[in-house]
N, C-alpha and C positions, 0 to 999 in steps of 0.2 A: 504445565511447562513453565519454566524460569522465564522473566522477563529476556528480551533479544536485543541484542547490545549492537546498538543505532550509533554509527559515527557521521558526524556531523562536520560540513564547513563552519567557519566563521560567519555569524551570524551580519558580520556588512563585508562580506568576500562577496563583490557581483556578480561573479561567477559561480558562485558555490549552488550549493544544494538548498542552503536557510532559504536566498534567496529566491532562486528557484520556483520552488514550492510554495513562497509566498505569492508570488505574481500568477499563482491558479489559486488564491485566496484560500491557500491549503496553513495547517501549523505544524508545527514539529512535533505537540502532546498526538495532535490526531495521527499525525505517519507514524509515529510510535504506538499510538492507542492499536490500531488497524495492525501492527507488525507484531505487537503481540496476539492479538489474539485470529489472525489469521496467516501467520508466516506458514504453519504446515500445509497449506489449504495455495498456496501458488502454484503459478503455471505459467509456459512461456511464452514469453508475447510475439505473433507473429512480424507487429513491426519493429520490434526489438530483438533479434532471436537468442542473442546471447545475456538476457538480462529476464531473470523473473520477474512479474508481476502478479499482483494480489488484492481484491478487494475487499471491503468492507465499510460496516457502518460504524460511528463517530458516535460519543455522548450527547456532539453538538445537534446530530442530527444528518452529520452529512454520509453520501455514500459516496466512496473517495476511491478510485484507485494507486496505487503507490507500485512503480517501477522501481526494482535496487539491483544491486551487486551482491553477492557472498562474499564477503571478505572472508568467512572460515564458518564453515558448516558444522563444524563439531561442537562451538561455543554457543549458539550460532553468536555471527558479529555479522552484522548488514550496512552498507552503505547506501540511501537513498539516490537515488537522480531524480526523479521525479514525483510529485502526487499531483493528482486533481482531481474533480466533482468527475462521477460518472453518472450515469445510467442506471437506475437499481434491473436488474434481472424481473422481469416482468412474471408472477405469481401466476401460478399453473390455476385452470378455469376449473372448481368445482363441477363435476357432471356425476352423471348417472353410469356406471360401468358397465357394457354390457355382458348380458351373461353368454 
């Protein structure tokens, strides 16, 4: 898939999205890192209902989630609102299957 074309506030807009996401000690490479490679992979968030949301892990190491808009689904074009540190999804327990 083509990289997903991330619009951005101004980076000292206090309102915006840069800042935002920085004050959950989030960056804009990882809400992009994260956007590409798991925009197909979202789902909608219950305390958001009208806004996707999508996880993943960072080069840095982090596991982030990142709430956005669709500006245009066919490009895709996404607007963030939010990222921050989540929760990794807790790895299923190796067992013995029974027969």
């Amino acid at each position: 898939m083509d990289s997903i074309g991330v619009i951005w506030d101004l980076d000292d807009d206090p309102n915006g999205n840069v800042q935002h996401i920085g004050q959950h000690g989030v960056t804009k490479e990882e809400v992009e890192e994260v956007l590409d490679s798991r925009y197909g992979e979202y789902f909608i968030s219950r305390e958001e209902p009208h806004n996707p949301i999508t996880f993943g892990e960072t080069t840095t190491g982090k596991y982030i989630a990142v709430l956005f808009e669709i500006v245009d689904p066919v490009q895709p074009i996404v607007r963030p609102i939010t990222a921050f540190e989540a929760t990794r999804p807790a790895k299923p327990k190796k067992g013995k299957r029974k027969r």
